[in-house]
C-alpha positions in Angstrom: -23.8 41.8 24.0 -24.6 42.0 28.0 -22.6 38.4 28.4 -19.7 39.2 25.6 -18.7 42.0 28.5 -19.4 39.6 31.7 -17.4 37.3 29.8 -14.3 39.2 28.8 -14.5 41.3 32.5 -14.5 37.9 34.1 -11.9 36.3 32.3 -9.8 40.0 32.9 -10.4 39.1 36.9 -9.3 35.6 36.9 -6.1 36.7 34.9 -5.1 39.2 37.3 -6.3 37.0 40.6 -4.2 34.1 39.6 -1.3 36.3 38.4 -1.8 37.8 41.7 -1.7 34.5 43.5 1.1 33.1 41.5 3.6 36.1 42.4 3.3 36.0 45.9 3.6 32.0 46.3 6.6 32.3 44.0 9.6 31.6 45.9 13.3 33.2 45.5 14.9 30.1 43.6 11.7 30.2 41.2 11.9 33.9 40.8 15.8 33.8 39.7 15.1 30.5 37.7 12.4 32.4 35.7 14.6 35.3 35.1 17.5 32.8 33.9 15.2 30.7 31.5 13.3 34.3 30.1 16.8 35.9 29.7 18.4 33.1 27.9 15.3 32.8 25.5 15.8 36.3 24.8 19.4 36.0 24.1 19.4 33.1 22.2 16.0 33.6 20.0 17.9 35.9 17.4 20.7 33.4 17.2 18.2 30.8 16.4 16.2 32.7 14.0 19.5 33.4 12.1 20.4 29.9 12.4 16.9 29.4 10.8 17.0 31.3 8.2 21.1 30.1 6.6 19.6 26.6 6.7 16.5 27.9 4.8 18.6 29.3 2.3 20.5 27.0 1.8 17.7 24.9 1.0 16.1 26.7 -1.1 19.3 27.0 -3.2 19.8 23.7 -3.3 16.3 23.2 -4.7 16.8 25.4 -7.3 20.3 23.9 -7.9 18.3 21.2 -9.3 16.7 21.4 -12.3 12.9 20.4 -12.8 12.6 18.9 -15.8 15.2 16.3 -15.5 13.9 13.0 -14.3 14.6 9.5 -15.6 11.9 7.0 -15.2 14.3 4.9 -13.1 13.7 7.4 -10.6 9.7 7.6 -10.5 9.9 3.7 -10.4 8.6 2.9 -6.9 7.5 6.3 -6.2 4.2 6.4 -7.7 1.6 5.5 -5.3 -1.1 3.9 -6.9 -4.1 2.9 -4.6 -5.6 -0.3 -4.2 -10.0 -0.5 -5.0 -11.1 -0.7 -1.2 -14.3 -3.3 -1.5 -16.6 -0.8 0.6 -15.9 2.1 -2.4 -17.3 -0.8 -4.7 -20.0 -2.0 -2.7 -21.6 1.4 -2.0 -21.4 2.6 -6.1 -25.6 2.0 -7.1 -26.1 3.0 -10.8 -26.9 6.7 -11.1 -27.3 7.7 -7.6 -24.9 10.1 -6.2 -24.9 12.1 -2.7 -22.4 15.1 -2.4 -20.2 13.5 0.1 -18.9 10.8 -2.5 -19.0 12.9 -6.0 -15.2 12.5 -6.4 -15.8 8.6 -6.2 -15.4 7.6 -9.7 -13.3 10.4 -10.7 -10.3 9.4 -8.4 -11.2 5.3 -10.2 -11.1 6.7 -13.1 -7.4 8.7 -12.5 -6.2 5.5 -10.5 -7.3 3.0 -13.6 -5.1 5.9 -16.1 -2.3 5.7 -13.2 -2.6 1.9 -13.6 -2.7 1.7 -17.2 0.4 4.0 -17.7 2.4 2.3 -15.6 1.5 -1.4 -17.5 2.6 0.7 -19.9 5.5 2.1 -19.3 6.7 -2.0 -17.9 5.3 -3.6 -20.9 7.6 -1.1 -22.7 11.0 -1.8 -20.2 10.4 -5.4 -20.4 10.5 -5.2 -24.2 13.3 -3.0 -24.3 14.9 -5.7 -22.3 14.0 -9.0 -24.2 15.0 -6.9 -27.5 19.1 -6.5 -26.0 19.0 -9.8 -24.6 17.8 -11.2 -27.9 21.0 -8.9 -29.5 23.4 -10.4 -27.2 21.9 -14.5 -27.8 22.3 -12.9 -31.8 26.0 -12.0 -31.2 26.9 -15.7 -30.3 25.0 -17.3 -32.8 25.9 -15.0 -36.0 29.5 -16.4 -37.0 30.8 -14.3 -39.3 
């Protein structure tokens, strides 16, 4: 407790010593140039702040502007991060043991392979989707009615 308070006294006397040193080396052109750059912060931090907060707002009701639910899987394409297996996760896996630092290991393989598998899915899917119109438009030229 003794040090705490020879600590914090200390630190108290180097504040006011250096304070004390850096006021009487200040010059006059430093003195007015602190005064100019402390008075324009003060007179320009509220319009700032203000400034702040419009944009904020306006931010925020643009985000609620748009609605959630609403998504197309044309836009998800390409934003879906799925991770590459790095070889060192693989080589360190030995059957059954487990420390606490990697317990998440085969969890996060497990969501990327259901990441993965969803979208081979969801291609397998488009790409059929496509073959079945372009079959429909070969079928339009070929059916003579």
């Amino acid at each position: 407790m003794d040090s705490l308070v020879g600590m914090v006294s200390a630190a108290g006397e180097r504040v006011t010593s250096n304070l004390k040193a850096t006021l009487a080396n200040m010059s006059p052109e430093k003195f007015i140039r602190l005064v100019i750059i402390v008075g324009a912060y003060m007179l320009l931090r509220p319009f700032i702040i203000k400034l702040g907060e419009k944009s904020q707002m306006k931010s925020h009701e643009k985000a609620e502007e748009q609605p959630l639910g609403e998504i197309s899987p044309n836009q998800l394409r390409g934003q879906v991060n799925v991770p590459e297996d790095s070889e060192d996760e693989e080589e360190g896996d030995v059957a059954g043991a487990s420390t606490a630092a990697d317990w998440g290991k085969k969890a996060r393989r497990r969501q990327r392979d259901v990441i993965k598998k969803m979208l081979d899915a969801e291609e397998k899917r488009l790409s059929e989707q496509q073959a079945d119109e372009e079959d429909k438009d070969i079928e339009e030229f070929l059916v003579k009615e």
